[in-house]
C-alpha positions in Angstrom: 35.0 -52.7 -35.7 35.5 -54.3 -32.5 34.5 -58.3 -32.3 32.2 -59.0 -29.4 34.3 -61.9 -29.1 37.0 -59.6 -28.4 34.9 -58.2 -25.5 33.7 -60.9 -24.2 36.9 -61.5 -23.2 37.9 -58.2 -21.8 34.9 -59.0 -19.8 35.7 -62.5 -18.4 39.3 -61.4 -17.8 38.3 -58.1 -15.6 35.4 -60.3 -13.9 38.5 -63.2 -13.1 40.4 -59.7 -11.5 37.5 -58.4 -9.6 37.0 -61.7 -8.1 40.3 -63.7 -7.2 42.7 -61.1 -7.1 43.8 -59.6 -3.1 44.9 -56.4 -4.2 41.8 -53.5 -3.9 44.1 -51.2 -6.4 43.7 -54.0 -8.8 40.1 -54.4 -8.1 38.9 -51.1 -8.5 40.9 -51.3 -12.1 39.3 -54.2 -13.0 36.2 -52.9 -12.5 37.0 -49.7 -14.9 37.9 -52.0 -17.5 34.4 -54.0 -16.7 32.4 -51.5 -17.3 34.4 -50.2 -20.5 33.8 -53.9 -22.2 29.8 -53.7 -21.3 30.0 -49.8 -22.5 32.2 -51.1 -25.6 29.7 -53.8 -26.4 26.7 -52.0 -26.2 27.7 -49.1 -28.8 29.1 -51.7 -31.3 25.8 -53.4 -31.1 23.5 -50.8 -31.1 25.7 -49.0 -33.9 25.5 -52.2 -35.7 21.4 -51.5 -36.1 22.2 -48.1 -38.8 24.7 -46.3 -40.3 23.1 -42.4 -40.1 23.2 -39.9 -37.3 19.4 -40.0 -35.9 19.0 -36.3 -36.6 18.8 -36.6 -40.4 15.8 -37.1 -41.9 16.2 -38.7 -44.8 16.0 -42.4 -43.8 14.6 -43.4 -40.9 15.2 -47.2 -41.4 19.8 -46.2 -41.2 19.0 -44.2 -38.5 21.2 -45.6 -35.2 19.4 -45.5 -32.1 19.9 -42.7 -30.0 18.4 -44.2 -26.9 21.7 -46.7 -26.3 23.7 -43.6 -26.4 22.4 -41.8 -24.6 22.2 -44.7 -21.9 25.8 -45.3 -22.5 26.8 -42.1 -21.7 25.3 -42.7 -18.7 26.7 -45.7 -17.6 30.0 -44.1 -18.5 29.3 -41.2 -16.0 28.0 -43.1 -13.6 31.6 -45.6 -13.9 33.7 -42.6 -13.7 32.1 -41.6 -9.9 32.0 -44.8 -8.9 35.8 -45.6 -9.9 36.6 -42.0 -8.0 34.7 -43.0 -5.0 36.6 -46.4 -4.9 39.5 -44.7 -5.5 38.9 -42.6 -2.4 38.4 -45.3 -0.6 40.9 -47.5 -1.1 43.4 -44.7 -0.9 41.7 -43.8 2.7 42.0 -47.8 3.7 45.5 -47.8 2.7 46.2 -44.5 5.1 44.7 -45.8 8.2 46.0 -50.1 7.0 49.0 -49.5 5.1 48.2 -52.2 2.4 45.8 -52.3 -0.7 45.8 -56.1 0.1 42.4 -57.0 1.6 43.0 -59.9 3.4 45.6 -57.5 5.5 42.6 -54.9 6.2 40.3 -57.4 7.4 42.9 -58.1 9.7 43.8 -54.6 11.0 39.6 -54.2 11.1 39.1 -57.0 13.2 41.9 -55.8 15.7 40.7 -53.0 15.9 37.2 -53.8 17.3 
């Protein structure tokens, strides 16, 4: 089983990336591996509440809750279009820049006005 400890610090280490680091590559990475430590943490928790698929019937006190999967699964689709959007985007940025480096496409933006 994964610690939450564990993801807590997947989760400051990826929010440290998102934030300080130039690169948008990087960034949109980071972000990926953000949303994997909240998805991560939410299915170890809310497989923590029962041991028993919640289609049995024989015990509804095992039973794990089916609503955080479900909402998991979305939260993992939803991070897969997001992270193909950004990819998209950066990759369109670094066409018309020529560098995943931000502080160099605020630059070419503000030339270009």
């Amino acid at each position: 089983m994964i610690s939450p400890l564990l993801l807590l610090i997947l989760f400051i280490i990826s929010l440290h990336a998102l934030i300080f680091n130039p690169s948008l590559m990087k960034k949109v990475f980071a972000l990926n591996i953000l949303n994997s430590a909240i998805v991560l943490l939410f299915i170890t928790q809310g497989a923590s509440l029962g041991s028993r698929a919640p289609f049995t019937t024989e015990s509804p006190e095992q039973m794990v809750d089916p609503v955080v999967q479900a909402l998991m699964l979305t939260a993992i689709v939803i991070g897969v279009c997001v992270t193909s959007f950004s990819l998209a985007l950066v990759v369109h940025l670094h066409s018309r820049y020529g560098s995943f480096d931000y502080r160099h496409i605020r630059k070419g933006i503000a030339n270009d006005r």
